[in-house]
ChimeraX commands (.cxc) that place a marker at each C-alpha (Angstrom):
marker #1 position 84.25,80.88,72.00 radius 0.5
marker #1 position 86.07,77.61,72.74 radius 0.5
marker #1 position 88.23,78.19,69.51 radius 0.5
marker #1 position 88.98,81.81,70.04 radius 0.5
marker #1 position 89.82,80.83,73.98 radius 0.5
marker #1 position 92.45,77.86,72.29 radius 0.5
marker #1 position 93.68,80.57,69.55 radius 0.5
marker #1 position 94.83,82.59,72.47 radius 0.5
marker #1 position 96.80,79.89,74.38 radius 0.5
marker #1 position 94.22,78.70,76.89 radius 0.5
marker #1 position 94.72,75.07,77.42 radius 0.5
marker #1 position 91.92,74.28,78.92 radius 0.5
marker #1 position 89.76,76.15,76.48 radius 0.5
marker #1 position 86.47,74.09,77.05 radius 0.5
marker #1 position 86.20,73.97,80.69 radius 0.5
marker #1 position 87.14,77.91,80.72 radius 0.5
marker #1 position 84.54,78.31,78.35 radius 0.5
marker #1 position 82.26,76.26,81.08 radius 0.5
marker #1 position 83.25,78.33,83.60 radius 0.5
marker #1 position 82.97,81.61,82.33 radius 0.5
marker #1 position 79.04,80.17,81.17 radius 0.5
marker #1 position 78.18,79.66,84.52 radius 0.5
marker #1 position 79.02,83.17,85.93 radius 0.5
marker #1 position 77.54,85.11,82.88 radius 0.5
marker #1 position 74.50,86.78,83.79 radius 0.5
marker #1 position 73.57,86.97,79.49 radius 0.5
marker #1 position 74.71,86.38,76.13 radius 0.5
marker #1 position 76.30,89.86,76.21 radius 0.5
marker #1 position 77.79,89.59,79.43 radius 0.5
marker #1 position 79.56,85.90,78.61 radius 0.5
marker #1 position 80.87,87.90,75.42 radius 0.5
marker #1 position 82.61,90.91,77.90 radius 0.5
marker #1 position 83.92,87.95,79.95 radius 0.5
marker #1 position 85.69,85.71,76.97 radius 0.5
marker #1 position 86.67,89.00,75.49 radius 0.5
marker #1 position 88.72,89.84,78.75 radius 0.5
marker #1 position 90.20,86.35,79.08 radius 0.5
marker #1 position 91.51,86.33,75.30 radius 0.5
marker #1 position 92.95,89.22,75.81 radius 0.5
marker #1 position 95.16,87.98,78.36 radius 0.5
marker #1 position 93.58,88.83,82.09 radius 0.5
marker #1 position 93.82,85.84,84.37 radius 0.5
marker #1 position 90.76,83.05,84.28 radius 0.5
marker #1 position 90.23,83.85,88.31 radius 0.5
marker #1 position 90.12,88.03,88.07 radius 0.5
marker #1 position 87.67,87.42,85.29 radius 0.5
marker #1 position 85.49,84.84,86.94 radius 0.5
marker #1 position 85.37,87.00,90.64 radius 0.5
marker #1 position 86.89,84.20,92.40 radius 0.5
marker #1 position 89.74,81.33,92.52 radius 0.5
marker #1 position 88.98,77.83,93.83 radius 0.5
marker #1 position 91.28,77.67,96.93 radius 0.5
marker #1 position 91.88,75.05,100.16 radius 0.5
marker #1 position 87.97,73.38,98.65 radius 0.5
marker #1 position 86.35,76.63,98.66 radius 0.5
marker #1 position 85.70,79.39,96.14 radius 0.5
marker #1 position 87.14,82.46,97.30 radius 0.5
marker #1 position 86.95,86.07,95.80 radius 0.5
marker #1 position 89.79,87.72,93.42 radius 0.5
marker #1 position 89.74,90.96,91.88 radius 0.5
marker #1 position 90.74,92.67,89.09 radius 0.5
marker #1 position 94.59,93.84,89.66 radius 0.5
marker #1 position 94.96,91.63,92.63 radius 0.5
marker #1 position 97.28,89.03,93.25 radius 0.5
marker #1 position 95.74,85.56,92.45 radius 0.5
marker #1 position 96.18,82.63,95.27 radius 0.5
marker #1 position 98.15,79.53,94.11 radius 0.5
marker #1 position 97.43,76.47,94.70 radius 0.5
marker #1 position 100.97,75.53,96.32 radius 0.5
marker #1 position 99.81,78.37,98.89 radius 0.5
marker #1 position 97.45,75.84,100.56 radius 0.5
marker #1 position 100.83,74.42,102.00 radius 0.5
marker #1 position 100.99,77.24,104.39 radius 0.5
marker #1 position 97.17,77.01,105.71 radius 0.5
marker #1 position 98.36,73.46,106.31 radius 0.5
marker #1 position 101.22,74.20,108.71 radius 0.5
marker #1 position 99.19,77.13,110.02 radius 0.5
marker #1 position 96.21,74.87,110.97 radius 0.5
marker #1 position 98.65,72.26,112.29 radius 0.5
marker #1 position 100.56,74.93,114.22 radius 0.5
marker #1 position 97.20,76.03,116.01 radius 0.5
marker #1 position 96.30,78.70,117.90 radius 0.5
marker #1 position 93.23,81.21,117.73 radius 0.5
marker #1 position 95.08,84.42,116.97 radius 0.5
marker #1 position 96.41,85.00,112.88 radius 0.5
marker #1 position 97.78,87.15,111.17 radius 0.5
marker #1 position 98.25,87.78,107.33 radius 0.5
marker #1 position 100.44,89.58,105.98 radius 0.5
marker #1 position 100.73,90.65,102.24 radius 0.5
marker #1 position 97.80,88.89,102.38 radius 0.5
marker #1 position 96.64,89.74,98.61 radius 0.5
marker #1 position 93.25,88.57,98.26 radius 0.5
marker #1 position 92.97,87.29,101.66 radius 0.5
marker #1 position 92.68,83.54,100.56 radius 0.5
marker #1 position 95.38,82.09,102.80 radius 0.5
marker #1 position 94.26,83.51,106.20 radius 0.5
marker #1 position 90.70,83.13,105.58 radius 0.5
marker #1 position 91.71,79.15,105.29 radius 0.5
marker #1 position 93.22,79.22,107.52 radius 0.5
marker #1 position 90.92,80.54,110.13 radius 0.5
marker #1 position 87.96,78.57,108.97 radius 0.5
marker #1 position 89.91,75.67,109.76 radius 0.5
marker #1 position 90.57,76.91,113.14 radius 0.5
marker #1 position 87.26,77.12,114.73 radius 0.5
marker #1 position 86.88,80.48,117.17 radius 0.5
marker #1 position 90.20,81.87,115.72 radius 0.5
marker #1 position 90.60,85.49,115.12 radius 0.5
marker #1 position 92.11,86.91,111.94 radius 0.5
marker #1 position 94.10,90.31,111.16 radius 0.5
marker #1 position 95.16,90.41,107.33 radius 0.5
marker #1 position 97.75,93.02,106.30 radius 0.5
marker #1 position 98.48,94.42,103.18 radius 0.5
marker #1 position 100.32,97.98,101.21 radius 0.5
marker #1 position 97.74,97.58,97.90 radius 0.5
marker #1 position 94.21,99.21,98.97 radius 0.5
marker #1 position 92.69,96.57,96.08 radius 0.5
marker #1 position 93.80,93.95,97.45 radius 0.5
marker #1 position 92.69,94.99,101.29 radius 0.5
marker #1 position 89.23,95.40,99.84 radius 0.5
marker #1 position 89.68,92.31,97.94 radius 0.5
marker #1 position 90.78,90.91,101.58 radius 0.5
marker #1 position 87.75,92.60,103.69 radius 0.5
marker #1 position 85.40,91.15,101.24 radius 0.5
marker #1 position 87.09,87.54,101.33 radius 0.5
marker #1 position 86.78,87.93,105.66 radius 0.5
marker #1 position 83.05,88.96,105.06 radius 0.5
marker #1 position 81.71,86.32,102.72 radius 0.5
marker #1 position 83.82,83.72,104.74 radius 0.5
marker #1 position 82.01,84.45,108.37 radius 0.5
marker #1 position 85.42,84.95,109.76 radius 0.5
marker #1 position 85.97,87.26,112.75 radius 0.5
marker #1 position 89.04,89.04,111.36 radius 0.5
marker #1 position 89.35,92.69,109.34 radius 0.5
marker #1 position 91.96,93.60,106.28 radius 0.5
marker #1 position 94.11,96.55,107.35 radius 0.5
marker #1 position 95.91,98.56,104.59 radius 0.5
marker #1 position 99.87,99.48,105.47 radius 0.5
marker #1 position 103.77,97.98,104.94 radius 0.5
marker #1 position 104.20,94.57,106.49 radius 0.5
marker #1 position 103.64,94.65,110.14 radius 0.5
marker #1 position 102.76,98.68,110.16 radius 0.5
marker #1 position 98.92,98.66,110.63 radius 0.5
marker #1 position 99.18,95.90,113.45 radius 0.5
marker #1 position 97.32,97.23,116.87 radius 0.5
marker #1 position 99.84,97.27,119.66 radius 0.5
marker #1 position 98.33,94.96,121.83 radius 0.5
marker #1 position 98.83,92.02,119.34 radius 0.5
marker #1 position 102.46,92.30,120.63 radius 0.5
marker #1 position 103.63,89.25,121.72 radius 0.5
marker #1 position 100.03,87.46,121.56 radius 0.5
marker #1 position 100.28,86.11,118.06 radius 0.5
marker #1 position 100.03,82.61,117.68 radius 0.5
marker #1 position 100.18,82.34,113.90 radius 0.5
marker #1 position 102.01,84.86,111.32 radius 0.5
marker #1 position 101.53,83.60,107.72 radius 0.5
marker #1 position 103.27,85.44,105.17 radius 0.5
marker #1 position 103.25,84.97,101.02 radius 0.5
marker #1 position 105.30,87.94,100.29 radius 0.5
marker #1 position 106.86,88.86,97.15 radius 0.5
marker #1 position 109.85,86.68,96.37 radius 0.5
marker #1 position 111.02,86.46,92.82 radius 0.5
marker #1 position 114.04,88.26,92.18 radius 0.5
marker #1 position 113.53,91.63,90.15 radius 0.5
marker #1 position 115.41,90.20,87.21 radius 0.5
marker #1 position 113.58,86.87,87.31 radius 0.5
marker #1 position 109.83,89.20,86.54 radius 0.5
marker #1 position 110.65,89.97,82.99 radius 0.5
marker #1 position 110.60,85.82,82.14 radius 0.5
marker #1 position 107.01,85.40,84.29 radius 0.5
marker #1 position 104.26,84.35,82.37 radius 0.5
marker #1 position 102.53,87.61,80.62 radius 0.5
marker #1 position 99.14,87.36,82.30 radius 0.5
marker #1 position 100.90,87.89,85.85 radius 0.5
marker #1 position 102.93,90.34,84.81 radius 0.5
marker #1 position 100.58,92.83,82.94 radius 0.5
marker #1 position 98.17,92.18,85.21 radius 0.5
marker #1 position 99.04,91.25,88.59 radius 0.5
marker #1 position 100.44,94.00,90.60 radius 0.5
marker #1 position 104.41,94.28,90.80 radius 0.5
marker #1 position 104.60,95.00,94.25 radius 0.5
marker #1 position 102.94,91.50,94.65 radius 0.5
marker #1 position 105.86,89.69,92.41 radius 0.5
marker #1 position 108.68,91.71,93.17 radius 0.5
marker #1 position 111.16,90.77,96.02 radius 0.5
marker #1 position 114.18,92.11,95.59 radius 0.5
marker #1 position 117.40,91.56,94.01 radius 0.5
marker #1 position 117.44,88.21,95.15 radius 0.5
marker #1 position 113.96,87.43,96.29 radius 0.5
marker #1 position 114.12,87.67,99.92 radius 0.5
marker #1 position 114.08,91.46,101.15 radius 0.5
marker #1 position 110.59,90.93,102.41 radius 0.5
marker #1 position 111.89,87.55,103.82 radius 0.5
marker #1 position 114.19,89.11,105.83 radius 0.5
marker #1 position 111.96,91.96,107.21 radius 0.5
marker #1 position 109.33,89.83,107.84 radius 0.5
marker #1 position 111.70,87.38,109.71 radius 0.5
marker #1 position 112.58,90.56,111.69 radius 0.5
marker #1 position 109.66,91.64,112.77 radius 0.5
marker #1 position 108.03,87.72,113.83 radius 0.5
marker #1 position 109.64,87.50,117.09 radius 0.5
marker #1 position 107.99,90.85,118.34 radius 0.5
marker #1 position 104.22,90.00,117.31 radius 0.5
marker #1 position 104.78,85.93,118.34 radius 0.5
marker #1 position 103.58,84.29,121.35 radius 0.5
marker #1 position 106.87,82.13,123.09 radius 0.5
marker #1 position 105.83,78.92,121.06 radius 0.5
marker #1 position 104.04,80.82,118.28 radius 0.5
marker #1 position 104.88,80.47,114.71 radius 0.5
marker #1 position 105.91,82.16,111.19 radius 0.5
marker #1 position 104.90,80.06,108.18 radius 0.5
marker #1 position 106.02,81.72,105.08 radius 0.5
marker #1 position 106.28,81.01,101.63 radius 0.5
marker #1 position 109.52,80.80,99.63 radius 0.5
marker #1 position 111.22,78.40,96.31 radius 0.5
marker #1 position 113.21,75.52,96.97 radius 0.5
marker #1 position 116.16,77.60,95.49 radius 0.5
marker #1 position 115.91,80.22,98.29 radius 0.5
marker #1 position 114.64,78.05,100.79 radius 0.5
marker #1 position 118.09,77.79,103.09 radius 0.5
marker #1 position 118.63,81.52,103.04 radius 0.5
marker #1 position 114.91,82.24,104.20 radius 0.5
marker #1 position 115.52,79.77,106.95 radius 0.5
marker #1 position 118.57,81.28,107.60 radius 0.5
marker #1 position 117.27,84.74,108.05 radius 0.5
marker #1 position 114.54,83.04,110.51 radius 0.5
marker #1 position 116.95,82.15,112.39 radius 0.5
marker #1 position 119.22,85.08,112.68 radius 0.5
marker #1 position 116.24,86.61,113.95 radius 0.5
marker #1 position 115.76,84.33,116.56 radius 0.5
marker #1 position 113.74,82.16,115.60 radius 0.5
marker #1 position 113.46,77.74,115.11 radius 0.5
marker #1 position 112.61,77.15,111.30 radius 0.5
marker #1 position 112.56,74.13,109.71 radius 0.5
marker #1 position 111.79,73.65,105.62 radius 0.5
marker #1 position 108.43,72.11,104.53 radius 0.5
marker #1 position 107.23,71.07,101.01 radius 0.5
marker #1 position 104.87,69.39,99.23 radius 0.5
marker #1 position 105.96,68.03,95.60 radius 0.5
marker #1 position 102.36,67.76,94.79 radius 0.5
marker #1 position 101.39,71.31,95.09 radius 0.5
marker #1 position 105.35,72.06,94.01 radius 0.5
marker #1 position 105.25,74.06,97.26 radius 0.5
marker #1 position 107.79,74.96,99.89 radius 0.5
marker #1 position 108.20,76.83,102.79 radius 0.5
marker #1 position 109.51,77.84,106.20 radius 0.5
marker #1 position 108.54,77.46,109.73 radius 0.5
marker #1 position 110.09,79.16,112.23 radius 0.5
marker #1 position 108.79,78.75,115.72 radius 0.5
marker #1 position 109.93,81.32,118.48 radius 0.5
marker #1 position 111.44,79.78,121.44 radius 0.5
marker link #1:1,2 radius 0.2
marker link #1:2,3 radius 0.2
marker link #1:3,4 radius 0.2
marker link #1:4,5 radius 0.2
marker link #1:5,6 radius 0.2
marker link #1:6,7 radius 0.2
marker link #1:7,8 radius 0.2
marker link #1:8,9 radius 0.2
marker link #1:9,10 radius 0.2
marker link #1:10,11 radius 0.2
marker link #1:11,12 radius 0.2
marker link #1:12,13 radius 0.2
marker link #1:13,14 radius 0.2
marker link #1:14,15 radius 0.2
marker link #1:15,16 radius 0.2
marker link #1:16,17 radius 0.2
marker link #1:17,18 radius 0.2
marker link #1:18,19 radius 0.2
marker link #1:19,20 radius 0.2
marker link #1:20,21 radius 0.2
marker link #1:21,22 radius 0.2
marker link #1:22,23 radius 0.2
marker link #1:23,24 radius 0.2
marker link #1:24,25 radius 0.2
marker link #1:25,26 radius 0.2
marker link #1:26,27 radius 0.2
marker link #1:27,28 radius 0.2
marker link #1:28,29 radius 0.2
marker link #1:29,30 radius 0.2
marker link #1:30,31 radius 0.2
marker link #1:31,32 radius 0.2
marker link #1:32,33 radius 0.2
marker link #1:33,34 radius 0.2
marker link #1:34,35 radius 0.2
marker link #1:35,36 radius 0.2
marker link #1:36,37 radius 0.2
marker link #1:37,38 radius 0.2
marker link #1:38,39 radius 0.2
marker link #1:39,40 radius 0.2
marker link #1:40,41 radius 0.2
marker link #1:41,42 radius 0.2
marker link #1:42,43 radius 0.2
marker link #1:43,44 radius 0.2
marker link #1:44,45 radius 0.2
marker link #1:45,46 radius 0.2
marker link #1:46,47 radius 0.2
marker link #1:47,48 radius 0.2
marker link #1:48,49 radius 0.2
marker link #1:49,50 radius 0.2
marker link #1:50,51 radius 0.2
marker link #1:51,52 radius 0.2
marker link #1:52,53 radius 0.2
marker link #1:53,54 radius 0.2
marker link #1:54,55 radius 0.2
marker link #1:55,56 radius 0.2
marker link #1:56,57 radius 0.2
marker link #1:57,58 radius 0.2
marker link #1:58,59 radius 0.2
marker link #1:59,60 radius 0.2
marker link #1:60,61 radius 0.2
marker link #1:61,62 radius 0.2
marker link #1:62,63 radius 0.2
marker link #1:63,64 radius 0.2
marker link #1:64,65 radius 0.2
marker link #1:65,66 radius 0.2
marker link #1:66,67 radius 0.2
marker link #1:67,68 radius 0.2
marker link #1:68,69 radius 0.2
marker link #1:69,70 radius 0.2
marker link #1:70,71 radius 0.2
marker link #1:71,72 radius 0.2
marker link #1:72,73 radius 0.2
marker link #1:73,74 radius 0.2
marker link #1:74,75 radius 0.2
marker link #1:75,76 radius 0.2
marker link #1:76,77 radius 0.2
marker link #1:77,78 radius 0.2
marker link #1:78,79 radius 0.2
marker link #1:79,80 radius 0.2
marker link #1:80,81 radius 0.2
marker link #1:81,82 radius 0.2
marker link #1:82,83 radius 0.2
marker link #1:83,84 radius 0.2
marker link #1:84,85 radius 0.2
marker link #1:85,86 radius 0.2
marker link #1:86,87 radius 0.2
marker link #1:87,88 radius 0.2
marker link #1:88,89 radius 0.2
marker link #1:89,90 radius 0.2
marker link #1:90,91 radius 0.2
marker link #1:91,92 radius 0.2
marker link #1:92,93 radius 0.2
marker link #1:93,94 radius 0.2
marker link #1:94,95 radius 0.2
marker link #1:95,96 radius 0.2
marker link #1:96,97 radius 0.2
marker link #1:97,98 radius 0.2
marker link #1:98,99 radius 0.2
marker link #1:99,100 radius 0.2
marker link #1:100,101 radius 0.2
marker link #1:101,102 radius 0.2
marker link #1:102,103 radius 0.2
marker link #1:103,104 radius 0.2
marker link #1:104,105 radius 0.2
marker link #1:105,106 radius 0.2
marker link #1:106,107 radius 0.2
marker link #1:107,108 radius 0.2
marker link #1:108,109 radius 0.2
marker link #1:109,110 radius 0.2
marker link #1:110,111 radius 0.2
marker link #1:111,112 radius 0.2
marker link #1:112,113 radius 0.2
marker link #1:113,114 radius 0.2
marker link #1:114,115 radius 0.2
marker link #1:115,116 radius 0.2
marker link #1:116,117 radius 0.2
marker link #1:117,118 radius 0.2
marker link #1:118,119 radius 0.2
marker link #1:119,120 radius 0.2
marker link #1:120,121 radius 0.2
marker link #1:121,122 radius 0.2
marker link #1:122,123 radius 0.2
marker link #1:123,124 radius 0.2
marker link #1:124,125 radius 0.2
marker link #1:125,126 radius 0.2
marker link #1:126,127 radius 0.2
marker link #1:127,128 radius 0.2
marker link #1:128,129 radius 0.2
marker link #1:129,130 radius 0.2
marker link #1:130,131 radius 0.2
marker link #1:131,132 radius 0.2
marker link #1:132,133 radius 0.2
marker link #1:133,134 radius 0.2
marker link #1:134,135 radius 0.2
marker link #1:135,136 radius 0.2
marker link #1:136,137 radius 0.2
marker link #1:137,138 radius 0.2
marker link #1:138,139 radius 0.2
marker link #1:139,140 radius 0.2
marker link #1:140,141 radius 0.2
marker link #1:141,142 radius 0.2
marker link #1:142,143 radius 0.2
marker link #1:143,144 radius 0.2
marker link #1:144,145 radius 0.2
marker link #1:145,146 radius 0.2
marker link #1:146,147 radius 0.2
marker link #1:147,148 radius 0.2
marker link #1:148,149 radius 0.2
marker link #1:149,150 radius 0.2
marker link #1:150,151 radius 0.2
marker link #1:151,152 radius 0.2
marker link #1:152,153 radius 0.2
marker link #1:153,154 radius 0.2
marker link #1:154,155 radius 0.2
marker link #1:155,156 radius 0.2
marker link #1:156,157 radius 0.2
marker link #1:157,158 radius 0.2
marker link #1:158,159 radius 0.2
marker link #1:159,160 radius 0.2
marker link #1:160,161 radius 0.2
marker link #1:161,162 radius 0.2
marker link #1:162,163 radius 0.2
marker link #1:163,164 radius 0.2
marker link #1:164,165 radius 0.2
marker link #1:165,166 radius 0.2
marker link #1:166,167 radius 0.2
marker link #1:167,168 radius 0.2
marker link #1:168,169 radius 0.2
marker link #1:169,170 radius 0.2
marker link #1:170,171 radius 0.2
marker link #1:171,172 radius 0.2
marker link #1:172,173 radius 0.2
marker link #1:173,174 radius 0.2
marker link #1:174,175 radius 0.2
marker link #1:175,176 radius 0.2
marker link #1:176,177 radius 0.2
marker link #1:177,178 radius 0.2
marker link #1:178,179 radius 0.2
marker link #1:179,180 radius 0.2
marker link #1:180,181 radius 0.2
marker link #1:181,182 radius 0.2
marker link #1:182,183 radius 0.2
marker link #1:183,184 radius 0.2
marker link #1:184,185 radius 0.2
marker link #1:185,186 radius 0.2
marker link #1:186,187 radius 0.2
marker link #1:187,188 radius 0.2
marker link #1:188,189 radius 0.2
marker link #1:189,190 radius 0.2
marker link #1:190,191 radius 0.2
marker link #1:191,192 radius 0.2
marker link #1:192,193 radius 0.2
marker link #1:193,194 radius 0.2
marker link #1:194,195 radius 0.2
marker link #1:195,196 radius 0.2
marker link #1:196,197 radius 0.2
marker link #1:197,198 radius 0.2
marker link #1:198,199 radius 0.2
marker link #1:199,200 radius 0.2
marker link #1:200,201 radius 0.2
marker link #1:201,202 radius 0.2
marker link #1:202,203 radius 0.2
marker link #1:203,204 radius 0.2
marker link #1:204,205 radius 0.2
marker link #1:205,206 radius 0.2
marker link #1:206,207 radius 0.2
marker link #1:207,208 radius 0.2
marker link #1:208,209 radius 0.2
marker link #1:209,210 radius 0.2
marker link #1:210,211 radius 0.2
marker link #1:211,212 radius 0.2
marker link #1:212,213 radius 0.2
marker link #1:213,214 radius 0.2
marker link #1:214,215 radius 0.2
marker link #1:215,216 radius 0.2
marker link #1:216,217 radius 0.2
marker link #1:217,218 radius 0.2
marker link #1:218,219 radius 0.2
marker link #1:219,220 radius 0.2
marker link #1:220,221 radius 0.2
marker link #1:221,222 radius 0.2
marker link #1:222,223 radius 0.2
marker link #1:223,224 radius 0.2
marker link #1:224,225 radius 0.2
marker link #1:225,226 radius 0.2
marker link #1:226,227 radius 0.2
marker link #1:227,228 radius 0.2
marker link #1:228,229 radius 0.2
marker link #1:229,230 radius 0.2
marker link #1:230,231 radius 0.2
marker link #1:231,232 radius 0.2
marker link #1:232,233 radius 0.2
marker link #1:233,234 radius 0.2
marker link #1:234,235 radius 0.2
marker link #1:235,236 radius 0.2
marker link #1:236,237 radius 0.2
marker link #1:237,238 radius 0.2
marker link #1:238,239 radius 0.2
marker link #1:239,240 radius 0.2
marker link #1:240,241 radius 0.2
marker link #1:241,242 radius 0.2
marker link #1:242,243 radius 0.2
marker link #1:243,244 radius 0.2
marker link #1:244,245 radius 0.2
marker link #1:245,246 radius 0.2
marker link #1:246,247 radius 0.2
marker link #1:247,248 radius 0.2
marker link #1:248,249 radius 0.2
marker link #1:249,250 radius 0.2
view
């Protein structure tokens, strides 16, 4: 298995193979799994779950998989504070479940348009303990009304490569990660922008917007914070290769 798993471009080809042993009920079952990995499926939808912020958390097949630079924004989240989140295109639901487990007594809504990936998000909440629920709609959309104005945290890892940029991702996201998760726009940052929007009318005075973005589109996605309203400021991290934006509202 370890050769076939090299032949097929896995560099890590022996501690997949490890991996993918540990979560194979059988002989027969370990086969289904290596034969779904050559063939080009991502090593976390095939194992059930992605190692994120120390903790194994659940993916699904045809769900966005959490990166690791996305453990930037539970870090400004947690710093930020507060005991009311919200996550929107929240994929698998790894980033707001981190981020609520760090906050102790917090309470978690996580947003998102792909009904695989709220399930993949309900289950996440559930295994995790966390008070929270995974609501299926666009954005903001499925928020209840009387969040308005109370939310203390917004986290957002929406879309944000530019629709020509998808065709030169690397082919396990794109045949296999869905395109409304990769997609944002001609240049990146219409979900920046309507997310930036629609902050100011969920946040708290004081409360904060951490979302994700690249280093190359970093200035415009503060800029859009701020034509909203709001205070942002750019983070990174060169070790997770990560950036983002916080924007606090005044």
């Amino acid at each position: 298995m370890i050769e076939e798993l090299r032949a097929a471009g896995c560099v890590f080809a022996e501690q997949e193979a490890a991996l993918l042993t540990e979560v194979a009920a059988d002989p027969a079952a370990l086969r289904a799994l290596a034969a779904r990995r050559i063939a080009g499926e991502p090593l976390e939808q095939v194992l059930g779950w992605v190692e994120f912020a120390g903790r194994r958390m659940p993916v699904a097949p045809g769900v966005f998989v959490p990166r690791r630079r996305s453990e930037l924004l539970v870090r400004e989240a947690v710093r930020s504070g507060g005991r009311v989140l919200v996550d929107l295109c929240c994929g698998s639901g790894a980033i707001g479940v981190a981020a609520a487990l760090a906050l102790p007594g917090s309470r978690l809504w996580s947003c998102d348009l792909d009904p695989a990936a709220v399930a993949c998000a309900a289950r996440t909440i559930a295994e995790a303990g966390v008070d929270g629920q995974a609501l299926t709609g666009d954005l903001d959309a499925p928020l209840p009304a009387e969040l308005t104005g109370r939310v203390d945290v917004l986290l957002a890892n929406t879309p944000y490569v530019p629709t020509g940029q998808i065709a030169l991702m690397p082919v396990e996201a794109r045949e296999h990660e869905p395109l409304l998760a990769l997609d944002g726009g001609a240049d990146g940052l219409a979900l920046h922008r309507r997310v930036a929007a629609a902050a100011p009318h969920w946040l708290r005075p004081g409360g904060t917007l951490v979302i994700e973005t690249s280093a190359a589109q970093a200035e415009r996605t503060a800029a859009a914070c701020a034509t909203a309203g709001l205070a942002p400021r750019i983070v990174t991290d060169p070790d997770l290769g990560a950036t983002a934006v916080v924007a606090t509202r005044p």
